[in-house]
C-alpha positions, 0 to 999 in steps of 0.5 A: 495515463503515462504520457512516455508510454502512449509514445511507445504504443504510438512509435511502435503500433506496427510491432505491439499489433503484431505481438497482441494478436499472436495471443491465445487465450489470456484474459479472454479466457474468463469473459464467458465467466464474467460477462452476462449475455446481454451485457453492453461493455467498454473495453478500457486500453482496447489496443489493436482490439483483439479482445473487441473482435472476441467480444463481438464474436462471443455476441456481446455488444463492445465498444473500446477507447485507447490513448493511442490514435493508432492503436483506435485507427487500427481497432476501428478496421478489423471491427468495422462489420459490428458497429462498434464506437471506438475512440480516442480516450483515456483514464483517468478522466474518460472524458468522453463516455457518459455516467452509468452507460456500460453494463460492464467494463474490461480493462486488460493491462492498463492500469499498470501504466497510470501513474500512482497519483492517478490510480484513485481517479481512474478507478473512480471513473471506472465506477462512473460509468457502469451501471449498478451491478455492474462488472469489471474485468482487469489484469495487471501484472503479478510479478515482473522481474523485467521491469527496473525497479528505479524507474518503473519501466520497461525495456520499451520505456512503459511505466509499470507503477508496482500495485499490486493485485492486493493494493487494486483490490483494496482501492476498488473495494473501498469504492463499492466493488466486490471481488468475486474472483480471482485467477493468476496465470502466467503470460499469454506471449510466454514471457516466462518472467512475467505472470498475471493476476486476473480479477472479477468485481462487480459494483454493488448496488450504491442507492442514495449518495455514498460518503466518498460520492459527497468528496469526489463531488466536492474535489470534482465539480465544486467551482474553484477559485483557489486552492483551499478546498483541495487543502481542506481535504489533503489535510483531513485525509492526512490527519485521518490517516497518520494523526487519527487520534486528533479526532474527537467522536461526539454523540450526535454521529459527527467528527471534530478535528482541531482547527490548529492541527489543519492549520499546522498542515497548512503551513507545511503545504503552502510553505514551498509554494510561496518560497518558489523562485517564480510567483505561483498563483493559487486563486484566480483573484486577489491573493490568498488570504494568508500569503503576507503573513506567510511569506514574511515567515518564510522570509524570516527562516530563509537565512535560518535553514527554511521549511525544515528549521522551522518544523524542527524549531516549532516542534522543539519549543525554541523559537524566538519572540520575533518568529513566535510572533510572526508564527502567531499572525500567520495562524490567525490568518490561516484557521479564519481562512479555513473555517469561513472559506473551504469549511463554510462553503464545501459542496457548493451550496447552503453554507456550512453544508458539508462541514460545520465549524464549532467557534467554541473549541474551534473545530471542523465538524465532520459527519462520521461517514466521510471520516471513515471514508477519509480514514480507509481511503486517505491515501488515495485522496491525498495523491488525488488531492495533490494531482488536482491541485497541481492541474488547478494551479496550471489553469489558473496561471495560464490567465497570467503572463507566466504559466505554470506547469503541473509537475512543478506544483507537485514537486512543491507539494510532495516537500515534507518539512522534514526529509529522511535523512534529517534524523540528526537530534535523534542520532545525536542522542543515540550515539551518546547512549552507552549501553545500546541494543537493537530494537528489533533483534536485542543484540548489543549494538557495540559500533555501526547502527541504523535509525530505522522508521518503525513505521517506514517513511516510504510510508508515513513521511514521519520523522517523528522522534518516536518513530526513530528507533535504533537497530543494527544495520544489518536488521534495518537492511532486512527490514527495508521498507516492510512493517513489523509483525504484531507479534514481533511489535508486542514482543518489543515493546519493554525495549521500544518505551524505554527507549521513548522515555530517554528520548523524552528525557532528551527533547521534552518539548518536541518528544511531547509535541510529537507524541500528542500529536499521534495519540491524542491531545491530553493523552500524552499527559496522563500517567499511563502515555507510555501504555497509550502512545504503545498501544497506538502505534501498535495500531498504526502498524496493523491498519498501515499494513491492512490498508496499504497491502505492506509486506510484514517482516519479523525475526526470531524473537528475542525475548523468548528463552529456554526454561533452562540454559541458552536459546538455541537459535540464534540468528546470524544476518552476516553471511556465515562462513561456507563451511558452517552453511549447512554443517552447523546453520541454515536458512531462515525463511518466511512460510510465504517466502519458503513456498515461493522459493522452493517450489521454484516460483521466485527467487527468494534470499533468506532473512538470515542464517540460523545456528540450530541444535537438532540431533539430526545431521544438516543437509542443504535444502533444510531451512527454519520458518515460522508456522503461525495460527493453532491449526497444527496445535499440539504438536506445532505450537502457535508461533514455533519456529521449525527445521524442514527438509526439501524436496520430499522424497518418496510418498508424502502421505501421513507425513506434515507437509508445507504445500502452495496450491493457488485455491488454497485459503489457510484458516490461520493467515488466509494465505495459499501456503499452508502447512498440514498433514497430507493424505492422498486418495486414488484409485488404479487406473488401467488401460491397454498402455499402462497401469498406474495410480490416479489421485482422486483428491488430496486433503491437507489435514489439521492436528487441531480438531477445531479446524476442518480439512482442506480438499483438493480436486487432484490437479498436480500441475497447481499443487507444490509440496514444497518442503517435509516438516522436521521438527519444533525447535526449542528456542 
C-alpha cells in the first residue's frame, strides 16, 4: 500500500468519513449478487466501515482491516454490537489474517492505491486467505481524468496506479480466479469524471500444488542468504517473456534455458549494485561469489561510458582482449554460481528439486508447468522479484554499519543497459539511408523522423536493433506507446525485413546477436532468418498485447491499392486547413474511439484527417472508421474502411447502424461497439396521461448469415446509437 496515500487518509479521516458515507448504493449494490448467505467475508481497505455495517445489516458474518489506524478506530465504533474484528493491516502482505480463513474477500477502491511493483503480491494475498471457491468483489477506477497522468495522484495526493479492469483481470485469472461478472457504473459521490468497473471472481478449486504456488514458495519462504535465488527468477521470467525462443522443449515435459543467457541477465542486474558509491551488500555472509570478477569489469568500463559501453561493445563483438578476458572470468564465476547455488538448492529442500542443470549443453531444466507460469505471468514476477529483493538487500545491511534503504536497491535494479534514448547507431545509420519511407504509413520520409520501438520500450525495454524502425514524427506520436495491429504488422512486413537486412548489412555482429537472441539460437543462421525472426515478432506483438491488456493502434494501410488509378484516401496526420475540414476531409477514428467519442462518453482526438472521394456532400459529424471481422460481410467487407454520419436523425430501423451498449459481446472483437443492422420492436402503450410507443426489444441484426442477432432488452438509458453507416469506401 502507498505510503503518501495512508497519510492523506490519516490527516484527512474527519473529511473522507464524512464523503464515504453520504454514499448510496455503489458497490454495496452487488453484495446480495456476490455474496452467498452464510459467507464469512473480509473487507480489505474497510475505511470508516459503511460497507462493514451493510455487511452486518444484510446478515452477513464481516471483518475488515485498513492501514489507516483512524480509519479502523472509527470502524471499530459504529460495528461494535456485531462482534466484528477490525484491525490494522494492509496489502500486499496481510500479515495478520491466516491461510483460507474467509469464504470471501470485498475489496472496494483499494487496489488502485498499491504501487505497480506490488500488485502481484497483493492479489496473491488475496487468494491466500479465501477458501476454495471462494469470491471476491473489487472496484477500481474505470476512467479518471482527475488523476495527473505524471504523477499518478490525486488532488488529495493518493496514488492511482492506472491498471486497468482489463490488466486486474488478467492478473487475478492467472492465479486461479474466474471473473464471472462485471458492471461498470458511474460514482457513487457524483463525481461526473470518475466511474467505476465493478467485478465478481471466484477462486477455482486448486487441489494439489499449482506451478505459481511452487515460485511464490520459492520467493516467499524459502530461507535466503543472498540474492540469487530472486536473480534466478527475475532472469527466468525475463527470458520467458521477451527472449522466449532461447527456450528448448524436450520430450520429457521439461524446459532448458542456456546458462549463458541467465548469466548475461545477471550482469546487467548486478552491474549498478557493485557500481554504487556505498557498498551494497547481497549476502548476509561473505560476499558474493562473483563480485571480484565483477567489479574488476565494472572497473574497467568506468572511464569507458559504463553499463551502456559495455552492452553496446558486447553486442557489437568489439571488445578488447583485456576486456574479453575480464568478460570471460567473470562468466566462469557467474554460470557455476548459478547452477550450484539458486539452480541446486531452489525450494529448499533435496537438491536440484525444483531446477536440474544439465552439465552436458549447460543448461537450467525447468518443468514445463512453472515455464508457462513464467511465460503468463513474467511480468508480474518480475516487479515481485525486483520488490523482494530490494526488501532483502534492506534487511541484510541492517546487520551492518550502513543500512540501506529499499528504494535505493530498486532504483539500481530497474537500470537497463541501454536507455531509451540511446539509439544512436541505429539513427546513425538511418540518416545515411537516402531513400527512406515510413514503416508504418509508406509516406517518404524527406526531413524530420522518429525511430520508433515496434514493441514500445514502456514495454519491453529493448533497444534492439530490430525493434528500431523509422517512421514519420507525426505516426510515432500517434503511435505512442501502443502496439500495432496484426493486420497493420503483416500488411508491413516487405518494409519491415528490408529494412533489418540493411540493418544487418550495417552491424553484422550486434543485428546477429540481437536477433538470435530473440528467435532462438541457430535460427538466425538458417537461410529462411528473415521469414523467422518476421514471424516472431509478429508474435511477440500478439501476446504483448493479449497479456498486458495494450491498446492497438493502426493506420489506413498503405499497401492496399484501387485496381485502378490512385487510392482515394490518403491520411492527413497534420492539422488540415479549417477550410478543408469537412469540405474535403474528416476524422479518422477507431470503432472503439467513435463509440466513445460520440456517444459522449469521452473525449477522443481523431487518428488523422482523411481525404475521401464520395459523391455525397461532407458535413460535420461525418468520420472514417475501420469495421473489422465478416459479420457484415457482403456488403461491409473485412476490414473496409467506411464514411458515417452522426447523430442519426429520424427512425433508425433497417438502417446499419454503429451502437455502444454495455452487454454488448460483438462476435468479430468482443468488444461493446459493434456495428449492425437495427430493428426495433414495440408496442403502443396507453393510459389516461399519454399514448406513446414502448420498445419491447431491439436487435442488432448481422448481413452475414453465420452470425446470429444481438437481442436487447429495450433499456434506452444503456443503449447509444452513436453514428448511421454511409458507405464502404474504395481505397
Amino acid at each position: 500500500m502507498d505510503n503518501v496515500t495512508i497519510n492523506t487518509y490519516t490527516q484527512k479521516t474527519a473529511d473522507f468519513v464524512i464523503r464515504y458515507d453520504s454514499v448510496v448504493g455503489g458497490i454495496s449494490d452487488y453484495f446480495l449478487k456476490a455474496f452467498s448467505g452464510n459467507s464469512r467475508i473480509l473487507d480489505i481497505g474497510c475505511g470508516s466501515g459503511r460497507d462493514l455495517r451493510i455487511l452486518h445489516e444484510l446478515g452477513y458474518s464481516a471483518d475488515g482491516i485498513d492501514p489507516c489506524r483512524k480509519f479502523v478506530e472509527h470502524a471499530k465504533g459504529r460495528i461494535s454490537q456485531y462482534g466484528a474484528e477490525v484491525s490494522v493491516d494492509a496489502l500486499p502482505k496481510l500479515s495478520t489474517v491466516k491461510d483460507k480463513s474467509y469464504d470471501a474477500v470485498l475489496c472496494s477502491a483499494v487496489m488502485m492505491h498499491v504501487p505497480e511493483e506490488e500488485l502481484f503480491d497483493a492479489a496473491y494475498a488475496i487468494r491466500r486467505v479465501l477458501s476454495e471457491k471462494g469470491s471476491l468483489l473489487i472496484s477500481i477506477p474505470l476512467r479518471d481524468s482527475t488523476i495527473d497522468p505524471e504523477t499518478q495522484r490525486d488532488a488529495d495526493g493518493r496514488l492511482f496506479n492506472g491498471t486497468s479492469p482489463e490488466q486486474l483481470e488478467l492478473l487475478f485469472e492467472r492465479i486461479g480466479f474466474q471473473m464471472l461478472k462485471r458492471w461498470d457504473t458511474p460514482d457513487a459521490l457524483q463525481r461526473s469524471r470518475r466511474q467505476w468497473a465493478t467485478m465478481l471472481f471466484q477462486l477455482e478449486s486448486s487441489a494439489g500444488s499449482r506451478p505459481i504456488d511452487t515460485i511464490e514458495s520459492v520467493l516467499n519462504k524459502d530461507a535466503k542468504v543472498a540474492t540469487y535465488k530472486l536473480a534466478l527468477f527475475r532472469s527466468l521470467a525475463e527470458i520467458a517473456v521477451t527472449n522466449y525462443k532461447l527456450a528448448g522443449w524436450l520430450e520429457d515435459g521439461k524446459v532448458k534455458v542456456p546458462l549463458a543467457a541467465l548469466a548475461e541477465k545477471w550482469i546487467e542486474y548486478y552491474w549498478p549494485i557493485i557500481e554504487a558509491k556505498e557498498f551494497i551488500p547481497q549476502t548476509t555472509g561473505r560476499a558474493i561469489a562473483f563480485r571480484k570478477p565483477l567489479e574488476d569489469l565494472v572497473l574497467y568500463y568506468r572511464s569507458r561510458g559504463g553499463l551502456s559501453a559495455f552492452s553496446l561493445e558486447y553486442r557489437n563483438a568489439e571488445m578488447s582482449e583485456e576486456g574479453h578476458q575480464l568478460l570471460n572470468k567473470l562468466f566462469s564465476k557467474l554460470k557455476q554460481t548459478i547452477w550450484s547455488q539458486p539452480v541446486k538448492y531452489a525450494g529448499g529442500g533435496e537438491a536440484f528439486s525444483v531446477f536440474q542443470y544439465d552439465k552436458t549443453d549447460k543448461t537450467v531444466l525447468v518443468g514445463s508447468d512453472i515455464w508457462k507460469e513464467l511465460s503468463l505471468m513474467g511480468t508480474w514476477i518480475q516487479d515481485a522479484t525486483i520488490l523482494r529483493w530490494a526488501e532483502l538487500t534492506e534487511r541484510i545491511s541492517e546487520k551492518r554499519e550502513t543500512r540501506i534503504k529499499a528504494s535505493t536497491v530498486i532504483d539500481c535494479l530497474l537500470t537497463v543497459p541501454i536507455t531509451q534514448r540511446d539509439v544512436g547507431a541505429a539513427k546513425k545509420f538511418y540518416d545515411t539511408l537516402k531513400d527512406k519511407r515510413c514503416v508504418w504509413s509508406d509516406n517518404s520520409i524527406t526531413d524530420k523522423y522518429d525511430l520508433d520501438h515496434a514493441i514500445p520500450f514502456s514495454l519491453w525495454k529493448n533497444n534492439d536493433l530490430w525493434n528500431l524502425l523509422p517512421a514519420k514524427s507525426t505516426v510515432n506520436s500517434n503511435k505512442s506507446d501502443k502496439l500495432p495491429t496484426q493486420a497493420l504488422v503483416q500488411s508491413r512486413k516487405d518494409c519491415i525485413v528490408d529494412y533489418w537486412n540493411c540493418m544487418n548489412d550495417a552491424y553484422p555482429a550486434r543485428f546477429e546477436y540481437e536477433a538470435e537472441k530473440f528467435v532462438g539460437i541457430g535460427a538466425f543462421d538458417s537461410s529462411n532468418w528473415e521469414n523467422r525472426l518476421f514471424a516472431t515478432f509478429a508474435e511477440a506483438v500478439e501476446i504483448t498485447a493479449i497479456q498486458r491488456g495494450v491498446d492497438r493502434w493502426s493506420i489506413p494501410v498503405a499497401a492496399r491499392k484501387p485496381v485502378r488509378g490512385e487510392p482515394k484516401l490518403r491520411i492527413v496526420y497534420e492539422e488540415p486547413d479549417p477550410s478543408a475540414m469537412y469540405a474535403r476531409v474528416v476524422p479518422l477514428y477507431s470503432l472503439q474511439a467513435a463509440a466513445g467519442a460520440f456517444s459522449g462518453v469521452q473525449e477522443v482526438e481523431p487518428e488523422g484527417w482523411v481525404e475521401v472521394d464520395t459523391r455525397r456532400r461532407l458535413r460535420k459529424g461525418m468520420f472514417v472508421a475501420q469495421v473489422v471481422g465478416h459479420s457484415m460481410e457482403p456488403r461491409i467487407p473485412d476490414g473496409s474502411y467506411c464514411l458515417f454520419d452522426s447523430p442519426v436523425v429520424g427512425s433508425r430501423n433497417d438502417r446499419i447502424v454503429l451502437v455502444q451498449h454495455h452487454s454488448i459481446e460483438d462476435p468479430d472483437h468482443g468488444g461493446r461497439y459493434t456495428v449492425k443492422l437495427y430493428e426495433s420492436r414495440k408496442h403502443v402503450y396507453s393510459d389516461e396521461a399519454q399514448t406513446a410507443w414502448v420498445h419491447d426489444q431491439i436487435l442488432l441484426k448481422p448481413l452475414n448469415p453465420e452470425y446470429e442477432n444481438i437481442t436487447i432488452a429495450a433499456d434506452l438509458e444503456e443503449l447509444s446509437v452513436v453514428a448511421e453507416f454511409l458507405e464502404v469506401l474504395d481505397i
